[in-house]
Kinemage of the C-alpha trace (Angstrom):
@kinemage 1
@onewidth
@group {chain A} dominant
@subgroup {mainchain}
@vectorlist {calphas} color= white
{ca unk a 1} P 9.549 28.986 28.675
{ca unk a 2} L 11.277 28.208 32.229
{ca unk a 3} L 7.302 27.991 33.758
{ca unk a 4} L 6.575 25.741 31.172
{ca unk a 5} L 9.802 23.641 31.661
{ca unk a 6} L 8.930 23.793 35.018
{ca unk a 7} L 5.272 22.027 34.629
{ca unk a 8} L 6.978 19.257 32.440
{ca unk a 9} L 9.803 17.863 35.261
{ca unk a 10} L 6.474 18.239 37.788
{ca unk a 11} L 4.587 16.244 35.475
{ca unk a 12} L 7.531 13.851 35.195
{ca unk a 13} L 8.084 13.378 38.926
{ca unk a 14} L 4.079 12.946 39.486
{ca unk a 15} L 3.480 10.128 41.412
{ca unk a 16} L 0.014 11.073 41.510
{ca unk a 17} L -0.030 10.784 37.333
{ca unk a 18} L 2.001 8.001 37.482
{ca unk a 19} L -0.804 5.971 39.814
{ca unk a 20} L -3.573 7.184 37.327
{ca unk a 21} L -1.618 6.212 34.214
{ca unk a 22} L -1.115 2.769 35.490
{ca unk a 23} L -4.468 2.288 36.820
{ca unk a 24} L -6.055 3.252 33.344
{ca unk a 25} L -3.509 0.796 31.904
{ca unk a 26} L -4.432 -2.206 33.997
{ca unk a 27} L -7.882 -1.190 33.362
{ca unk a 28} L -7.824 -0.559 29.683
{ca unk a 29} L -6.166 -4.230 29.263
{ca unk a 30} L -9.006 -5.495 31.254
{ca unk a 31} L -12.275 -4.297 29.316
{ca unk a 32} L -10.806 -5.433 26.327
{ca unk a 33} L -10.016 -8.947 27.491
{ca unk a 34} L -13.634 -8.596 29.248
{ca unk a 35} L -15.461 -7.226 26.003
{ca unk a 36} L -13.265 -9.800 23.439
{ca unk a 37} L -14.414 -13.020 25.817
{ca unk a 38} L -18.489 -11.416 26.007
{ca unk a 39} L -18.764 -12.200 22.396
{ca unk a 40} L -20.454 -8.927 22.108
{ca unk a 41} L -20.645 -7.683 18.215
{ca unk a 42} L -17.569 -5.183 18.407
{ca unk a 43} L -14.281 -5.080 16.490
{ca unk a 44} L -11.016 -3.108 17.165
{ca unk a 45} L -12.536 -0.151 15.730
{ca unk a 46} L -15.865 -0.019 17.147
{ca unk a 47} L -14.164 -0.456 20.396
{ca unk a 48} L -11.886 1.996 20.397
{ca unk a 49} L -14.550 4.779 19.448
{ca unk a 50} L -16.746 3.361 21.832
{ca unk a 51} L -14.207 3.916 24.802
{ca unk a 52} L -13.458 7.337 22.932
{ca unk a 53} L -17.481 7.895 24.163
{ca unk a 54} L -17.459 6.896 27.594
{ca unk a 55} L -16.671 10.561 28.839
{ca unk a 56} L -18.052 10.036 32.687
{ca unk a 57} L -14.500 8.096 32.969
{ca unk a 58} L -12.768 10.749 31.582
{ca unk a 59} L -14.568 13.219 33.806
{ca unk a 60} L -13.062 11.207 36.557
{ca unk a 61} L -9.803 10.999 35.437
{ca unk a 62} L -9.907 15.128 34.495
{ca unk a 63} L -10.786 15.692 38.292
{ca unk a 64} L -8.751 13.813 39.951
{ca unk a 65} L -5.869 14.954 37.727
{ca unk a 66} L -6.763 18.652 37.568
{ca unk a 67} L -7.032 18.462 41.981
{ca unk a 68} L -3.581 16.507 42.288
{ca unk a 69} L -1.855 18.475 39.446
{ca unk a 70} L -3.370 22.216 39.850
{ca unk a 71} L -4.659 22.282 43.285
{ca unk a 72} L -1.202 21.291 45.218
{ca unk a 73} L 0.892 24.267 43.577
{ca unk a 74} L -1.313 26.215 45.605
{ca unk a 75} L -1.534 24.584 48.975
{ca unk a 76} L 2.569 24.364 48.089
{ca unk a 77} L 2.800 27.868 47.604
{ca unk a 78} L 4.599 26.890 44.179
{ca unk a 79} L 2.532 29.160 41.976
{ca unk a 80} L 3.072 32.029 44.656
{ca unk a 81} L 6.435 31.973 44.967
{ca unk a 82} L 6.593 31.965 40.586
{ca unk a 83} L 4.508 34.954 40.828
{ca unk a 84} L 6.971 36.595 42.984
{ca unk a 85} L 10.180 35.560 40.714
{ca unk a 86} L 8.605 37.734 38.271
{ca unk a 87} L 6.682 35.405 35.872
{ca unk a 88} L 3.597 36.802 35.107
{ca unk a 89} L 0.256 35.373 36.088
{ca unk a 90} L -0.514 34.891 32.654
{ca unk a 91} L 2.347 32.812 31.968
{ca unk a 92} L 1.870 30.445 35.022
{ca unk a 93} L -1.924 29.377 34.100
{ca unk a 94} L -1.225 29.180 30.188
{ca unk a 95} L 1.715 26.753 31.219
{ca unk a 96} L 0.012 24.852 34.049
{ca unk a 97} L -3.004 24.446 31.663
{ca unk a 98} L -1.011 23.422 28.700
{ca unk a 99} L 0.782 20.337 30.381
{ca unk a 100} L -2.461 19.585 32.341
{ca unk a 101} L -3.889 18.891 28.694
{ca unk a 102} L -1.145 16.968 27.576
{ca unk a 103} L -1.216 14.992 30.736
{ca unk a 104} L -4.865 14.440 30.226
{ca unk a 105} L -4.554 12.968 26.663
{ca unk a 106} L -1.320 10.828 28.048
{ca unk a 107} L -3.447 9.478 30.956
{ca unk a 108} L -6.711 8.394 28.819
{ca unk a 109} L -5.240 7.833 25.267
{ca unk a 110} L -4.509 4.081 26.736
{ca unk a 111} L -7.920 3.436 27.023
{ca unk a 112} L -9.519 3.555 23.869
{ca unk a 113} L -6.393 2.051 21.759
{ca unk a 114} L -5.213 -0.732 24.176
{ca unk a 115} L -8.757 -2.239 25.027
{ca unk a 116} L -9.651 -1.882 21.069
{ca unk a 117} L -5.870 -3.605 20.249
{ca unk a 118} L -6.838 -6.681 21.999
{ca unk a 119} L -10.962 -6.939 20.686
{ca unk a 120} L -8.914 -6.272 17.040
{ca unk a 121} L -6.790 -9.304 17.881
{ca unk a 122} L -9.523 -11.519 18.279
{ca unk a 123} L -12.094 -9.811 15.922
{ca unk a 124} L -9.781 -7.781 13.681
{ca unk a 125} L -10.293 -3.792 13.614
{ca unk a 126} L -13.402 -4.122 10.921
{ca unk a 127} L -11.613 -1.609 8.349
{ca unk a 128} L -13.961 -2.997 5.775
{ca unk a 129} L -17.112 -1.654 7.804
{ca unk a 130} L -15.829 2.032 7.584
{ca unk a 131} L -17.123 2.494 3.687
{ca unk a 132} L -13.891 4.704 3.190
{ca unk a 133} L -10.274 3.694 2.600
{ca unk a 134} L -6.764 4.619 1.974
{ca unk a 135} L -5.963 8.753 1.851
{ca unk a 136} L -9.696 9.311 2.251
{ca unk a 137} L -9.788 7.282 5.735
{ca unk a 138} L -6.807 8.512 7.048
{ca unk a 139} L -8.469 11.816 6.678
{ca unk a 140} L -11.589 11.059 7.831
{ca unk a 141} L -10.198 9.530 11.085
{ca unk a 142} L -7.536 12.465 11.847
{ca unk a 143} L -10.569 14.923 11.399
{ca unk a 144} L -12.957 12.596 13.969
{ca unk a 145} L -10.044 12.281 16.036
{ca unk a 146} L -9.682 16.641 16.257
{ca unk a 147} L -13.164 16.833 17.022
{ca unk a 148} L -13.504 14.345 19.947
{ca unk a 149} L -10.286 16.589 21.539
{ca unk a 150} L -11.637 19.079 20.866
{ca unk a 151} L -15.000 18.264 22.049
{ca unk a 152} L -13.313 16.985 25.738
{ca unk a 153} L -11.403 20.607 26.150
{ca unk a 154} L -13.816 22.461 27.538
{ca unk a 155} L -14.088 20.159 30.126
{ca unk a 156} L -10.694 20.174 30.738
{ca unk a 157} L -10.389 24.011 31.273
{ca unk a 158} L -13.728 23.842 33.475
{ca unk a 159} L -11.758 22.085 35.657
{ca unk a 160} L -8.706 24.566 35.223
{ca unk a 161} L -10.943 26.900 36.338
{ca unk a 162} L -12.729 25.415 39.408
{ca unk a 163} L -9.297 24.682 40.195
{ca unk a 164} L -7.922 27.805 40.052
{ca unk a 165} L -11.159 29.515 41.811
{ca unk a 166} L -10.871 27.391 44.903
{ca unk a 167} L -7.475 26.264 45.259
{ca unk a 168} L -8.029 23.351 47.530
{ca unk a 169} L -7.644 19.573 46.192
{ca unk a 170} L -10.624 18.501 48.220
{ca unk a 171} L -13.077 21.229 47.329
{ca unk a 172} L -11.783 21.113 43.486
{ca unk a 173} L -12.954 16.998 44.103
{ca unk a 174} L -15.970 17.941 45.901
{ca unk a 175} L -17.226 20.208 42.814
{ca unk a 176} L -15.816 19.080 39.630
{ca unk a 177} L -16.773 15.193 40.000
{ca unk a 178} L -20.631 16.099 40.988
{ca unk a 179} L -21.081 19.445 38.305
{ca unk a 180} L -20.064 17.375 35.753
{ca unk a 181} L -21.704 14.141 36.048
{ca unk a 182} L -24.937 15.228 37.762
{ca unk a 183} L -24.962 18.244 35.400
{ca unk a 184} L -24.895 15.982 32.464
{ca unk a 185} L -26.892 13.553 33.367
{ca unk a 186} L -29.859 16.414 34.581
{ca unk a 187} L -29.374 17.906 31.220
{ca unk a 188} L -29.996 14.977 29.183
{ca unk a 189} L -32.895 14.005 31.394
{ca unk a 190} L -34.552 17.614 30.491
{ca unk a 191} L -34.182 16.875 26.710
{ca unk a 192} L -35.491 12.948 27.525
{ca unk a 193} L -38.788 14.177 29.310
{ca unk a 194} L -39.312 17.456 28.848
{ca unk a 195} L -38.492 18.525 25.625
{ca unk a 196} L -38.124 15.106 23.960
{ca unk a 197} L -38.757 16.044 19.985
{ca unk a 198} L -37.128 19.911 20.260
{ca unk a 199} L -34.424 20.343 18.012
{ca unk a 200} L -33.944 23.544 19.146
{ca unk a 201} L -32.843 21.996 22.596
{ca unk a 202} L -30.745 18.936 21.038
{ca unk a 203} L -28.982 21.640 19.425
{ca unk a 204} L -28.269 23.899 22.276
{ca unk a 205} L -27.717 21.308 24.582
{ca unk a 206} L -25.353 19.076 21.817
{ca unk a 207} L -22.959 22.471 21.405
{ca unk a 208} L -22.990 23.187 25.724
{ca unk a 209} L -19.665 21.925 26.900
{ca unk a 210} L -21.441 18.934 29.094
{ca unk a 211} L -22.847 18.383 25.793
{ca unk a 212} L -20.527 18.397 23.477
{ca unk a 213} L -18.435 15.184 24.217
{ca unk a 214} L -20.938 13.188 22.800
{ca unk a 215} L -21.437 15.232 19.849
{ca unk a 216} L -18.646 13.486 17.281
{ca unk a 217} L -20.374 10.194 17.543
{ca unk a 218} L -23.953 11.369 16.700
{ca unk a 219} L -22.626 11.353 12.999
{ca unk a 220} L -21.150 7.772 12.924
{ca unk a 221} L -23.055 5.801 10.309
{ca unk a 222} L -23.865 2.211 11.705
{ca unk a 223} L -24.023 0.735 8.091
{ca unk a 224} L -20.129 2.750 6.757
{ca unk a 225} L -19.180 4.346 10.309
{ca unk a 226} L -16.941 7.167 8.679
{ca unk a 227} L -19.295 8.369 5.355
{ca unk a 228} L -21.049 11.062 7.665
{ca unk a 229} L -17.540 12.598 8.908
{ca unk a 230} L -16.893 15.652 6.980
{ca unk a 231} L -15.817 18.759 7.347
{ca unk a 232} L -19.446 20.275 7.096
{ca unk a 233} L -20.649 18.131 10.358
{ca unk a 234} L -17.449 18.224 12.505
{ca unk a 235} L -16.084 22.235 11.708
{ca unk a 236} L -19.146 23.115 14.361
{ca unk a 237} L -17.722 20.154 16.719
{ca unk a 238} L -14.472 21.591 16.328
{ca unk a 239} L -15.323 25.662 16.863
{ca unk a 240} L -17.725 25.416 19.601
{ca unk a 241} L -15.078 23.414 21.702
{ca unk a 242} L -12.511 25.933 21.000
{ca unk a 243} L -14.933 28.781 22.107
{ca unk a 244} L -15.931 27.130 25.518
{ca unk a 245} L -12.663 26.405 26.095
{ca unk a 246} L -11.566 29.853 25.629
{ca unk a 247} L -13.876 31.304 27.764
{ca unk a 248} L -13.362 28.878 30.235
{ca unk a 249} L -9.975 29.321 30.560
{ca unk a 250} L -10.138 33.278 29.965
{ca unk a 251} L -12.491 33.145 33.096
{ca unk a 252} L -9.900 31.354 34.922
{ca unk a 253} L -7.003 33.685 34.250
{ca unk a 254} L -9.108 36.896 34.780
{ca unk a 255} L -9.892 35.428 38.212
{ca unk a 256} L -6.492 33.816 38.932
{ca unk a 257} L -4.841 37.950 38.303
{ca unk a 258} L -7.266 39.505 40.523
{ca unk a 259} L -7.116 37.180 43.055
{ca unk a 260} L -5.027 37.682 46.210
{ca unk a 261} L -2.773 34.951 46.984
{ca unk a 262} L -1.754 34.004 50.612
């Protein structure tokens, strides 16, 4: 508990977060004046799910918060000199991890809900478009909301792990950034133009952690957006992200003990 106290007064003295928070404030409030004056066909809703979507900013804002947060303690010597206090390796990346999550979610959750707050000012948040309502949509939307989490972890604990294999803020940049982005963006070309009508490959690229972000919008119904978001379509969503992101992170802390630190 002490480690993980420890994380949460670094976190709270991050000027590095601090800058990122603020800079995905000041641009959150700016796409949604920018989308609510385009007189494009969105509402609060529709917004904020679309923003939810737009994971190559979030793979940004993972890298450059894993390299700051994770990458320092070890140019610092900070995890070292835990290690040598007695707190187990274990311990040290479960904690760092944990609070690199939460800072994650606390550094991109003003994106998607202040841009869509000021389209739904203008527009309204187009409840009546969801084709659900009361107990049933609150449902619906907590379960959609557990998947796309869900669905972002793995990334998360990739970078953990680069982060943790390399140990250096400007190498964790220099690989994170590029694997992700390139990697997704190769991937989806092979399904585009090379295997164009194979399910087989949808599937297997749909539940591969580059993959998987864009997986709880592929069941969004354009006609009543939350009909298609059951149990039965998001469980899958939902497992597979906890399985990558176990093995990511297990690969990390395997590494991490074995490794000799200097």
């Amino acid at each position: 508990m002490n480690v993980l106290k420890c994380e949460f007064i670094k976190l709270k003295k991050s000027i590095a977060f601090k800058v990122t928070w603020l800079i995905t404030l000041c641009f959150s409030v700016l796409y949604g004046f920018m989308v609510s004056s385009s007189g494009d066909e969105y509402n609060g809703l529709s917004l904020l799910l679309n923003a939810f979507s737009d994971n190559m900013l979030y793979i940004i804002i993972g890298s450059v918060i894993a390299g700051l947060f994770i990458c320092n303690d070890f140019e610092n010597r900070t995890f070292q000199e835990s290690i040598t206090c007695g707190n187990s390796h274990l311990s040290v990346i479960a904690s760092k991890a944990f609070v690199y999550t939460l800072s994650m979610a606390l550094a991109c959750i003003p994106y998607p809900v202040i841009s869509g707050a000021i389209v739904a000012a203008k527009y309204g948040w187009g409840f009546e478009t969801v084709g659900v309502s009361g107990v049933d949509f609150a449902a619906r939307m907590a379960l959609l909301l557990v998947s796309i989490f869900f669905a972002y972890l793995p990334i998360m604990m990739f970078f953990v792990m680069v982060c943790f294999l390399v140990h250096k803020t400007g190498i964790s940049f220099a690989i994170n950034m590029p694997a992700m982005m390139i990697g997704t963006i190769v991937l989806q070309m092979i399904q585009k133009y090379l295997f164009p009508q194979s399910e087989i490959y949808a599937k297997i690229y749909g539940y591969s952690f580059p993959g998987l972000p864009t997986m709880p919008f592929v069941y969004l119904n354009e006609e009543a957006l939350l009909v298609d978001v059951t149990l039965n379509n998001y469980l899958p969503i939902i497992i597979a992200g906890t399985a990558w992101a176990v093995l990511l992170f297990t690969t990390a802390a395997v590494t991490f003990k074995k490794r000799d630190l200097k």
